[in-house]
FIDRENKE-894869 format. One record per atom (N, C-alpha, C): atom name; x, y, z. Coordinates in steps of 0.02 Angstrom, whole numbers, plus 50000, padded with zeros to 5 digits. Example, Ala and Ser with C-alpha at 12.3 -4.5 7.8 and 13.67 -1.06 7.14 Angstrom:
// FIDRENKE-894869
{'N',{50660,49716,50390}}
{'CA',{50615,49775,50390}}
{'C',{50660,49835,50390}}
{'N',{50642,49888,50354}}
{'CA',{50684,49947,50357}}
{'C',{50645,50002,50394}}
//
This chain:
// FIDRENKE-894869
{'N',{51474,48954,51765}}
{'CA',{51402,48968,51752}}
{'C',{51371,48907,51720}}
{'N',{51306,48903,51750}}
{'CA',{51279,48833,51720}}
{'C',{51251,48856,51637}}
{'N',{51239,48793,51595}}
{'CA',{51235,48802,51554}}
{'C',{51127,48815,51534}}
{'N',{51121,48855,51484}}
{'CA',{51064,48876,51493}}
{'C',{51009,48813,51458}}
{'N',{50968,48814,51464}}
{'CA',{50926,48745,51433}}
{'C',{50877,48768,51399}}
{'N',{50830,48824,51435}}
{'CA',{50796,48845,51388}}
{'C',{50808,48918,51362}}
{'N',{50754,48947,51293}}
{'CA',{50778,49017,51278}}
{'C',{50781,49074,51347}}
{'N',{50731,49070,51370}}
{'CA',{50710,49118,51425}}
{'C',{50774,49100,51492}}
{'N',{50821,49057,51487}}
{'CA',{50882,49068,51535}}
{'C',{50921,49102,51501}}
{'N',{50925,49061,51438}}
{'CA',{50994,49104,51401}}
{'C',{50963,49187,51391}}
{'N',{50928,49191,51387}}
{'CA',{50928,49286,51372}}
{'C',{50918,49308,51436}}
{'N',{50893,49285,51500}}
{'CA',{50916,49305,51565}}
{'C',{50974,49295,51590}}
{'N',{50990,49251,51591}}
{'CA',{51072,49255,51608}}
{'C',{51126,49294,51556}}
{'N',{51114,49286,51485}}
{'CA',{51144,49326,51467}}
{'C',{51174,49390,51489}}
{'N',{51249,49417,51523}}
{'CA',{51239,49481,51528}}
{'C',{51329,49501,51489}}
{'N',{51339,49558,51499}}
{'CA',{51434,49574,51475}}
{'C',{51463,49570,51548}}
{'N',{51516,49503,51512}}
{'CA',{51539,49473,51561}}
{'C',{51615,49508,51547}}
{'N',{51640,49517,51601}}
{'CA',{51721,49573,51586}}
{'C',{51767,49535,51641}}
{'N',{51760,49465,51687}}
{'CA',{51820,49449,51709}}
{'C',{51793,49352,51691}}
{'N',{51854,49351,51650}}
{'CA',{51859,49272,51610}}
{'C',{51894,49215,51629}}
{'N',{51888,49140,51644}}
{'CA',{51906,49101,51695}}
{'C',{51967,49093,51639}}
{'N',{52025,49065,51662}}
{'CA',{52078,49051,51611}}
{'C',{52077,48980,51561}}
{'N',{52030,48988,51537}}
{'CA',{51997,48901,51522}}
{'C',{51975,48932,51422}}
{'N',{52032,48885,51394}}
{'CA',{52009,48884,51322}}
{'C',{51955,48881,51298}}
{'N',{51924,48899,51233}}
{'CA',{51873,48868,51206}}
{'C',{51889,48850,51149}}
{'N',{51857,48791,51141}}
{'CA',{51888,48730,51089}}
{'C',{51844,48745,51020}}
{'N',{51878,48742,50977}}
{'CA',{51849,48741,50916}}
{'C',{51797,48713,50872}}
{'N',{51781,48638,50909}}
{'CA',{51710,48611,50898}}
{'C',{51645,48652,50947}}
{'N',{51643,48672,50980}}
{'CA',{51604,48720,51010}}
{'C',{51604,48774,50974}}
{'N',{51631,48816,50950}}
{'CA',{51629,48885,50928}}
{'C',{51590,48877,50852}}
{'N',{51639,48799,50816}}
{'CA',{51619,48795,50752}}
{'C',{51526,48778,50754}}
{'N',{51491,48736,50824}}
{'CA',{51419,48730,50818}}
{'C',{51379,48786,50833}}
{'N',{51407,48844,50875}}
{'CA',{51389,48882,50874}}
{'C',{51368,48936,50832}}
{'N',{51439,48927,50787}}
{'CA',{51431,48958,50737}}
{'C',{51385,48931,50692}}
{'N',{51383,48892,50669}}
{'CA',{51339,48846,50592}}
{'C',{51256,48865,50612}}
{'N',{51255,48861,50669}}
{'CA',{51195,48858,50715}}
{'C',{51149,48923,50684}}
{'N',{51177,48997,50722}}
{'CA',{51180,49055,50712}}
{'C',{51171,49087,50636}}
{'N',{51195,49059,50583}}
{'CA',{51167,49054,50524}}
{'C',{51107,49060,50511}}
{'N',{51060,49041,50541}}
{'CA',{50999,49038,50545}}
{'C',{50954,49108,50562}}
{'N',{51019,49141,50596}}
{'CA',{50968,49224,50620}}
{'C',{50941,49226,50564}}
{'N',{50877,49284,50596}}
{'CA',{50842,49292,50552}}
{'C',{50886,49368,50488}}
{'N',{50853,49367,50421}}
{'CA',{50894,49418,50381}}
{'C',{50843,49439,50310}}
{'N',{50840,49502,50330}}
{'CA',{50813,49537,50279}}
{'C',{50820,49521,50204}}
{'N',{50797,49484,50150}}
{'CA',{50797,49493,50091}}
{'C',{50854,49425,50076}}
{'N',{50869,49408,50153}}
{'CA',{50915,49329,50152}}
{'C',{50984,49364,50154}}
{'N',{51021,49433,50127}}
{'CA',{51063,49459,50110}}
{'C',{51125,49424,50167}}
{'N',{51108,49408,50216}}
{'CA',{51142,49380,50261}}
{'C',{51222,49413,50284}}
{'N',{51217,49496,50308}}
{'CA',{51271,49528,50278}}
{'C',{51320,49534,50328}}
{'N',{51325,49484,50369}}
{'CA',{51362,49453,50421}}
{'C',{51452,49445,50415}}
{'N',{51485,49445,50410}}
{'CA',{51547,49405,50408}}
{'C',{51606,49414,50470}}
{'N',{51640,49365,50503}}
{'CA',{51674,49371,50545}}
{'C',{51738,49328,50551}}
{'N',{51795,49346,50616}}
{'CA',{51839,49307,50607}}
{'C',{51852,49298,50692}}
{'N',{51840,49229,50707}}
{'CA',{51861,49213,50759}}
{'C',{51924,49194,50796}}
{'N',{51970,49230,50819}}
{'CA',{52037,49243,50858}}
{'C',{52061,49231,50918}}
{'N',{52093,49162,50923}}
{'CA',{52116,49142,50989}}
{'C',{52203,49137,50989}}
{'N',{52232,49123,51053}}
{'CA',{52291,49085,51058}}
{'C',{52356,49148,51030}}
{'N',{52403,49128,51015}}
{'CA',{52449,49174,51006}}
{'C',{52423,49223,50939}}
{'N',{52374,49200,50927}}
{'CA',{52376,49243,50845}}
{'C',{52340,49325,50875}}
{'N',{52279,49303,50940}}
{'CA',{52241,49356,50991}}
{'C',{52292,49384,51001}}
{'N',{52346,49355,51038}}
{'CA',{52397,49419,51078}}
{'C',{52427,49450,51030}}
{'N',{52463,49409,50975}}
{'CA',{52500,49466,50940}}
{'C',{52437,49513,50908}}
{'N',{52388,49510,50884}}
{'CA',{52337,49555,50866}}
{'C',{52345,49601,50924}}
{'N',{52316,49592,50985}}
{'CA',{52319,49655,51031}}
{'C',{52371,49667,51061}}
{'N',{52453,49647,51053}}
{'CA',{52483,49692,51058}}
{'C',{52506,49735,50999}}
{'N',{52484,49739,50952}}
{'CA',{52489,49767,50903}}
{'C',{52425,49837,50918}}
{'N',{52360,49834,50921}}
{'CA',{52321,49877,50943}}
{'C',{52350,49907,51007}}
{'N',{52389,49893,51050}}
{'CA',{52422,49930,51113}}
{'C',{52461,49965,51051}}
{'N',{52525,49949,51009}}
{'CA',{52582,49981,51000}}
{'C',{52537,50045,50943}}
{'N',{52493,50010,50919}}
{'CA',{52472,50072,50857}}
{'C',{52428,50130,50883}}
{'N',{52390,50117,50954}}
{'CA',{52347,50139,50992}}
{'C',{52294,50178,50956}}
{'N',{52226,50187,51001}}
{'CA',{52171,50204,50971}}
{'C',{52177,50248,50887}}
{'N',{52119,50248,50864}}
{'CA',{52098,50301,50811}}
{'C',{52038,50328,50802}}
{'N',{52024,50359,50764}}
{'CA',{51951,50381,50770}}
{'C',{51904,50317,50744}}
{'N',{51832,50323,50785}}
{'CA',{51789,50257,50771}}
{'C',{51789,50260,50715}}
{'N',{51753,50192,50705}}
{'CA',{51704,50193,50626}}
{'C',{51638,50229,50621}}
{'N',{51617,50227,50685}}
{'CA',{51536,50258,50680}}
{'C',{51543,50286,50765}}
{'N',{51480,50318,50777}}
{'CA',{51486,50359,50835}}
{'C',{51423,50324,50889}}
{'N',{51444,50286,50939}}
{'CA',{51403,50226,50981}}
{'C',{51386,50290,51028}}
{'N',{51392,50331,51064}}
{'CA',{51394,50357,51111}}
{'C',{51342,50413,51092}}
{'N',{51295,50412,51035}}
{'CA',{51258,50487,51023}}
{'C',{51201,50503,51046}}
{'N',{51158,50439,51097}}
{'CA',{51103,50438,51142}}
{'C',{51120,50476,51201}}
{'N',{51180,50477,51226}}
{'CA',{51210,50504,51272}}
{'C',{51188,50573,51284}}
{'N',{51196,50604,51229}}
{'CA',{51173,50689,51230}}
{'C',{51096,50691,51276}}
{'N',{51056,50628,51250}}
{'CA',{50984,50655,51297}}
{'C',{51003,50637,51352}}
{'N',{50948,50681,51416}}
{'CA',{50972,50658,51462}}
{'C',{50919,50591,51495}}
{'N',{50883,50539,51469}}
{'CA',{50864,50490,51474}}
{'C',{50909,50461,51459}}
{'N',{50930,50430,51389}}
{'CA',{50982,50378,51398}}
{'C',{51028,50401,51430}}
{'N',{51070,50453,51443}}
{'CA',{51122,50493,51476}}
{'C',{51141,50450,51561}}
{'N',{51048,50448,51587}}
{'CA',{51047,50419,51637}}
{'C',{51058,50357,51648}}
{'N',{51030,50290,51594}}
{'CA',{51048,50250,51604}}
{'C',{51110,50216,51603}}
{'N',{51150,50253,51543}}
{'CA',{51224,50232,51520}}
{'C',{51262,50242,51603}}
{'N',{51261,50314,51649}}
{'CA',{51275,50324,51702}}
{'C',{51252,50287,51746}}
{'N',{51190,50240,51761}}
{'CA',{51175,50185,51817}}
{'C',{51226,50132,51780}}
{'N',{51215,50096,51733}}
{'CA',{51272,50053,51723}}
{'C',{51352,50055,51732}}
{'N',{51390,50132,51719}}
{'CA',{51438,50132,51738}}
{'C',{51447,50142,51817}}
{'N',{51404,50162,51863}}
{'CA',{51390,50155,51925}}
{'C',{51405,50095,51960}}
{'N',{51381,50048,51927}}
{'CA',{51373,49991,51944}}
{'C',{51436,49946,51941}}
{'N',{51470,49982,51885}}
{'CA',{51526,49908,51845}}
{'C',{51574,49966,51873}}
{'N',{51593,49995,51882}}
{'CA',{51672,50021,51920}}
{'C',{51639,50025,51991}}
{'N',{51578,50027,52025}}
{'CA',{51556,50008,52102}}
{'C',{51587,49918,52119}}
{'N',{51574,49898,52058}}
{'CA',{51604,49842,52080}}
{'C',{51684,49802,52081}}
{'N',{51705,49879,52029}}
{'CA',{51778,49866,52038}}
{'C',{51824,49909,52096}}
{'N',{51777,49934,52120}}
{'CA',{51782,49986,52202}}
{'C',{51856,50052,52159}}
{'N',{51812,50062,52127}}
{'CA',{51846,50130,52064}}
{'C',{51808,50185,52079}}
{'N',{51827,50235,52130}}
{'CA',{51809,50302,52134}}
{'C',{51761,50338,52087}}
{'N',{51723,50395,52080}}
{'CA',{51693,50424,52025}}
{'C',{51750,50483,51998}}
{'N',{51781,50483,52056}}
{'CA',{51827,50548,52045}}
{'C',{51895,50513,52016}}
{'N',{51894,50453,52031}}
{'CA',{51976,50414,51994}}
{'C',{51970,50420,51914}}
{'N',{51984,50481,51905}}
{'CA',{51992,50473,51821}}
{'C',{52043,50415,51783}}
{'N',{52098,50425,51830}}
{'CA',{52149,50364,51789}}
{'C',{52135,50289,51811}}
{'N',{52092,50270,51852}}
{'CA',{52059,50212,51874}}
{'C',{52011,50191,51814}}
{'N',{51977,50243,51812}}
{'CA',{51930,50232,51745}}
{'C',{51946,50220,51679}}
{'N',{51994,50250,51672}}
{'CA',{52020,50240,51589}}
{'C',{52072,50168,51597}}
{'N',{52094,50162,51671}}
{'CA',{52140,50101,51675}}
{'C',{52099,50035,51654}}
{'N',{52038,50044,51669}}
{'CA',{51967,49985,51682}}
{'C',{51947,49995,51606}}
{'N',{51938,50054,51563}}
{'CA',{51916,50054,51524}}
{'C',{51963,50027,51436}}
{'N',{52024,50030,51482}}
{'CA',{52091,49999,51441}}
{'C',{52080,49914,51429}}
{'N',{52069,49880,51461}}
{'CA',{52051,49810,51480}}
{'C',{51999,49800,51414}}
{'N',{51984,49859,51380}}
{'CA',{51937,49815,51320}}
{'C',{51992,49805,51264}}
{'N',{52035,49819,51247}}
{'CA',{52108,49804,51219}}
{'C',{52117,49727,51202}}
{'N',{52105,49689,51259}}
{'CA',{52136,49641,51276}}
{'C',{52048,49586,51281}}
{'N',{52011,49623,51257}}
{'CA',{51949,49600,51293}}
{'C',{51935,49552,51342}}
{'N',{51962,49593,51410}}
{'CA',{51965,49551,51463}}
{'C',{51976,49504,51475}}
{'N',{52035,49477,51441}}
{'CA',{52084,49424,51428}}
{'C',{52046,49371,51439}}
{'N',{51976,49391,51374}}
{'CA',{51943,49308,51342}}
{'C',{51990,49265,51306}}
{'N',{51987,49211,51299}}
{'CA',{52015,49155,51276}}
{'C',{52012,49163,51208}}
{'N',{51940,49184,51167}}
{'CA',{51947,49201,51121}}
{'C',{51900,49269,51094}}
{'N',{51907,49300,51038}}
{'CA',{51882,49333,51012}}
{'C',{51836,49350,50946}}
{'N',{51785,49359,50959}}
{'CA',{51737,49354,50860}}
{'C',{51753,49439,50834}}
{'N',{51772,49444,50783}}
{'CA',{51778,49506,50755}}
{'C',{51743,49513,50697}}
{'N',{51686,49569,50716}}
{'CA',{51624,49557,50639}}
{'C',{51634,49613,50618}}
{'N',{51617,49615,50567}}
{'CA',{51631,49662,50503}}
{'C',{51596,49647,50418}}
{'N',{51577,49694,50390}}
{'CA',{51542,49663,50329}}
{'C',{51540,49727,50276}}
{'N',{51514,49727,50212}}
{'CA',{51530,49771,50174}}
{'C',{51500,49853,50171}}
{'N',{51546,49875,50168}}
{'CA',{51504,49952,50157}}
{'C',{51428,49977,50150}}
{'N',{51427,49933,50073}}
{'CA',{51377,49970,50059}}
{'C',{51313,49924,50109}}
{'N',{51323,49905,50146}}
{'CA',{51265,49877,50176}}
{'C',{51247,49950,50222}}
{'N',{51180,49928,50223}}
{'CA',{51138,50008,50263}}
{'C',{51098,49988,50332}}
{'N',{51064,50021,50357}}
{'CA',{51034,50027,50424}}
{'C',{50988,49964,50432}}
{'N',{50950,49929,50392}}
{'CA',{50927,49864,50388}}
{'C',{50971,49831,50394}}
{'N',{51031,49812,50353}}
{'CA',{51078,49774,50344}}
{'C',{51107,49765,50413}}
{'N',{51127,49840,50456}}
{'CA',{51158,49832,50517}}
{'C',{51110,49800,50592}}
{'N',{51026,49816,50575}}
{'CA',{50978,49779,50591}}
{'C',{50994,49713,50608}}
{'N',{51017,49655,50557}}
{'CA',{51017,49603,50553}}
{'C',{51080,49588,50566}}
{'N',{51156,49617,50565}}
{'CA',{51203,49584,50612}}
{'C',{51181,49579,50671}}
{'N',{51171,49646,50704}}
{'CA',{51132,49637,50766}}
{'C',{51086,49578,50787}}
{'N',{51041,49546,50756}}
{'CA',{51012,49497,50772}}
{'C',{51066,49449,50761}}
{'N',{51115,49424,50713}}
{'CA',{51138,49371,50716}}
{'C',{51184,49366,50776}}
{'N',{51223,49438,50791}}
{'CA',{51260,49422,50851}}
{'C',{51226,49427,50928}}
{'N',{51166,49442,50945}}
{'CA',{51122,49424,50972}}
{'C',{51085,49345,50978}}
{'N',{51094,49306,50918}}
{'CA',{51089,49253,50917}}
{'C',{51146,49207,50947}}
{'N',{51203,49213,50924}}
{'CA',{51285,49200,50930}}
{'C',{51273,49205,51014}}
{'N',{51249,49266,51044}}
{'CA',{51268,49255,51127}}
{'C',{51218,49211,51156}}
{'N',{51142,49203,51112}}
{'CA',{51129,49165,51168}}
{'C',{51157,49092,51131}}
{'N',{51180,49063,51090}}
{'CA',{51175,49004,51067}}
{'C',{51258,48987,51117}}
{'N',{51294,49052,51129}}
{'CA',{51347,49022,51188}}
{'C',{51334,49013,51249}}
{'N',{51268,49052,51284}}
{'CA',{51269,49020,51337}}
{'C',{51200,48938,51358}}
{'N',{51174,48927,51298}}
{'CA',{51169,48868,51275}}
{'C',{51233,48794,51276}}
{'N',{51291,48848,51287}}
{'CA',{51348,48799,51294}}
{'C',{51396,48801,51342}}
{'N',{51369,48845,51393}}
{'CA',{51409,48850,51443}}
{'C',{51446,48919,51451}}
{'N',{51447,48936,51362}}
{'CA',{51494,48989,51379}}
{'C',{51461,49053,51395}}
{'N',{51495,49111,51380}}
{'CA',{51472,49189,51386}}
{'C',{51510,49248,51357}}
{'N',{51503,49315,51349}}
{'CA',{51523,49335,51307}}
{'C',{51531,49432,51311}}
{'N',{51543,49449,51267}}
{'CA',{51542,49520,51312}}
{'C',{51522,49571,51222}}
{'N',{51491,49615,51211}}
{'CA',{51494,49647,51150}}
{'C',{51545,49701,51161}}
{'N',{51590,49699,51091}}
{'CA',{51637,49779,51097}}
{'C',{51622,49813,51049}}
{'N',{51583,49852,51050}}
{'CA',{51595,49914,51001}}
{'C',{51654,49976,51009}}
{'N',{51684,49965,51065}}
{'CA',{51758,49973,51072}}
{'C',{51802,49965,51036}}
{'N',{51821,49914,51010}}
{'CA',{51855,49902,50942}}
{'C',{51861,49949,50891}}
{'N',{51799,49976,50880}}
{'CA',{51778,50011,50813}}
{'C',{51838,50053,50823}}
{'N',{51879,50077,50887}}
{'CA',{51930,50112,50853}}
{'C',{52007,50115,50862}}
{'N',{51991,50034,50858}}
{'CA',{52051,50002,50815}}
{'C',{52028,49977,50739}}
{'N',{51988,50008,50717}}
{'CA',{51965,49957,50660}}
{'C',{52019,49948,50584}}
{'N',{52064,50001,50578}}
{'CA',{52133,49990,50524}}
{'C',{52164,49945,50572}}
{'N',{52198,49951,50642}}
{'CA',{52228,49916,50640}}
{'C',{52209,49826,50643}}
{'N',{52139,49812,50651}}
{'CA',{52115,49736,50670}}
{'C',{52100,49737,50574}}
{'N',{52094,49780,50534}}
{'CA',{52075,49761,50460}}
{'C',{52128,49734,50416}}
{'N',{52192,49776,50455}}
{'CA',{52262,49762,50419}}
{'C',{52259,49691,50450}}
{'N',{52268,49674,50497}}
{'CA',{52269,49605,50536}}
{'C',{52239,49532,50496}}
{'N',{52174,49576,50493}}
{'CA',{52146,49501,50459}}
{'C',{52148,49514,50366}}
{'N',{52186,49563,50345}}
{'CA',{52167,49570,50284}}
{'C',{52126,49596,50256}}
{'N',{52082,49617,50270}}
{'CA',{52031,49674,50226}}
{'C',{52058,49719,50225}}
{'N',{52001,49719,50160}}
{'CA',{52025,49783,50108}}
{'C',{51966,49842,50133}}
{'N',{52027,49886,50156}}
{'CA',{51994,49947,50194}}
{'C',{51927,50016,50159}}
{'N',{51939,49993,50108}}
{'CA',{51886,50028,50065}}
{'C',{51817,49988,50066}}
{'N',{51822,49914,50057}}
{'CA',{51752,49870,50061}}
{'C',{51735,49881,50113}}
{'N',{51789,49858,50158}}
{'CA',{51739,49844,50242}}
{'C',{51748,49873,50286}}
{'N',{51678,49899,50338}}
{'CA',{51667,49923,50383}}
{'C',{51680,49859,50434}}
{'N',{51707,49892,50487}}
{'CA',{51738,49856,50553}}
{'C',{51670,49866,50583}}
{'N',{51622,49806,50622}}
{'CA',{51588,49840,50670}}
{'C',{51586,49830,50748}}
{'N',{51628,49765,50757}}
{'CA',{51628,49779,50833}}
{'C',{51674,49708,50830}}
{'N',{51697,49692,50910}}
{'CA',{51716,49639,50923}}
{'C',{51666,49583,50983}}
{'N',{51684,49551,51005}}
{'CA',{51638,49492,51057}}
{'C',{51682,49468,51084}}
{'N',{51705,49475,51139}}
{'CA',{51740,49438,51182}}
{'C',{51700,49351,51207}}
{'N',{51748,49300,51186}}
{'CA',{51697,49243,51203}}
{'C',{51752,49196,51263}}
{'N',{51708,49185,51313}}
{'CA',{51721,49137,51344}}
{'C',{51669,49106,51412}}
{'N',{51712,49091,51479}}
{'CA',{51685,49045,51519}}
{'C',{51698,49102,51581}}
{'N',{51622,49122,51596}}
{'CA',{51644,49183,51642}}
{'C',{51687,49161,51713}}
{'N',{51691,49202,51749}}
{'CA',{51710,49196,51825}}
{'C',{51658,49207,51862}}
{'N',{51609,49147,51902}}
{'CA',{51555,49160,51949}}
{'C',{51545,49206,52002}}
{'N',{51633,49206,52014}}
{'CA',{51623,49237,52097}}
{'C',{51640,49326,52085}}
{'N',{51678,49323,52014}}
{'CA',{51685,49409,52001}}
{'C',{51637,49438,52048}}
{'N',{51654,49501,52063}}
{'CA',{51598,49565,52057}}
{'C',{51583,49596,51994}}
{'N',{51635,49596,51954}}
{'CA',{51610,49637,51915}}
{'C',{51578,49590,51856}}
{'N',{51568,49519,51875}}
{'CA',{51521,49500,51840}}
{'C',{51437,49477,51873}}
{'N',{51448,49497,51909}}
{'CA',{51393,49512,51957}}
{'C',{51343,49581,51990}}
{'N',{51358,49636,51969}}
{'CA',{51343,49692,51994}}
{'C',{51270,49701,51965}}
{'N',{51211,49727,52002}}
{'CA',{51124,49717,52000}}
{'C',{51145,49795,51933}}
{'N',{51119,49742,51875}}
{'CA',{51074,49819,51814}}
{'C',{51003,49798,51802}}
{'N',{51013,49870,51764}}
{'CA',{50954,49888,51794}}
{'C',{50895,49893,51705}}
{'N',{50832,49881,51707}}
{'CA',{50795,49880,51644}}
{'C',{50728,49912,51654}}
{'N',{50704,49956,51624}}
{'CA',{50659,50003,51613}}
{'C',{50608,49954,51622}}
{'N',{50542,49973,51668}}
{'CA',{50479,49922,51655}}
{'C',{50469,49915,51583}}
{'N',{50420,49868,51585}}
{'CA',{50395,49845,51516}}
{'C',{50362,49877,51490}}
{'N',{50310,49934,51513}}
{'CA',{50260,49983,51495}}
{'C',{50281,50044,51454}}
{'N',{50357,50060,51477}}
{'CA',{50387,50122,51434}}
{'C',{50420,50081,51408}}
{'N',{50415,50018,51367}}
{'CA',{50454,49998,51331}}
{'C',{50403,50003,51246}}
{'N',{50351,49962,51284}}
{'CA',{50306,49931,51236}}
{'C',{50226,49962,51247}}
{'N',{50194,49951,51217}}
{'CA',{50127,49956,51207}}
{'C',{50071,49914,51185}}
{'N',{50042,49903,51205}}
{'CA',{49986,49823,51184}}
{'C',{49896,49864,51165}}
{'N',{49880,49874,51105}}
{'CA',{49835,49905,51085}}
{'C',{49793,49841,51053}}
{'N',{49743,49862,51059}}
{'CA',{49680,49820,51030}}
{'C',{49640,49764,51068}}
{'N',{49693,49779,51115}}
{'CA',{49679,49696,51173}}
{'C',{49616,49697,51211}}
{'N',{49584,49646,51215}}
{'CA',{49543,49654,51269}}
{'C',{49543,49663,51358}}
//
């Protein structure tokens, strides 16, 4: 994938990329990326960010360790839009789309969970960001990771690279906390980022999604 030049490529091209070329990413890249990203924007400056980026043998033994300890219950519950049946619908066009392109039945239940296993390993990216930050931070606070790791993806494909969000993780989050050391009472686990250099010709990094017009998004009052 070419690399993006201006903002308006990188947040269009941006998408979750799930099959990864076998190509490292080097540590002076990740480190400008990172320093860069500092800069999101943050409520009150609190900056309540913190992460640990995981490549090379230290990744595998981490996830084979999440294979041997296997799932647990999340940290928080991602899936609770689901109940309406608006978002209900959209979550269902996207998975339409991403096992249509892995030519995965609707009825292959064990196809699905086989595809849905692959976040384990996060689609055997090269490397991995694992964010996490303190408890008592609240719904603002979680506001502003969100922007910084929103920042973090496009400032990678500013560099060529690309990236995938896991809130999947969340339930491995004892076993990735024991891993890096936190202390399980301070910190909340909140997701992982698969980072690397996608595969162009995938399908399944290619499959058409889909985005609500702009009109039921937003509203423009006062205008002439």
């Amino acid at each position: 994938m070419s690399i993006a030049t201006t903002i308006t490529e990188a947040v269009t091209s941006r998408r979750s990329i799930r099959t990864f070329l076998d190509k490292p990413v080097d540590l002076e890249t990740l480190t400008r990326v990172m320093d860069k990203a500092r800069w999101a924007a943050s409520g009150c400056n609190y900056q309540p960010w913190e992460a640990s980026i995981v490549t090379g043998q230290p990744l595998k033994d981490l996830q084979a360790k999440m294979i041997a300890e296997g799932p647990k219950a999340a940290e928080y519950d991602w899936a609770a839009p689901g109940t309406e049946e608006a978002y209900k619908k959209r979550l269902d066009a996207v998975s339409a789309g991403m096992f249509g392109a892995m030519g995965i039945a609707r009825d292959d239940g064990a196809g699905r969970m086989a595809a849905m296993a692959r976040n384990t390993t996060s689609f055997d990216a090269p490397a991995v960001l694992f964010v996490y930050f303190p408890r008592l931070m609240k719904e603002p606070q979680w506001s502003d990771v969100g922007m910084w790791l929103q920042t973090v993806a496009l400032l990678l494909r500013e560099e060529g690279l690309d990236s995938c969000f896991q809130e999947y993780m969340a339930i491995f989050a004892n076993t990735i906390r024991d891993f890096l050391g936190l202390d399980h009472e301070r910190y909340m686990f909140f997701c992982g980022m698969a980072i690397g250099y996608r595969d162009p010709d995938a399908p399944l990094n290619n499959f058409e999604r889909q985005r609500l017009p702009l009109e039921e998004h937003v509203k423009f009052i006062g205008f002439e």
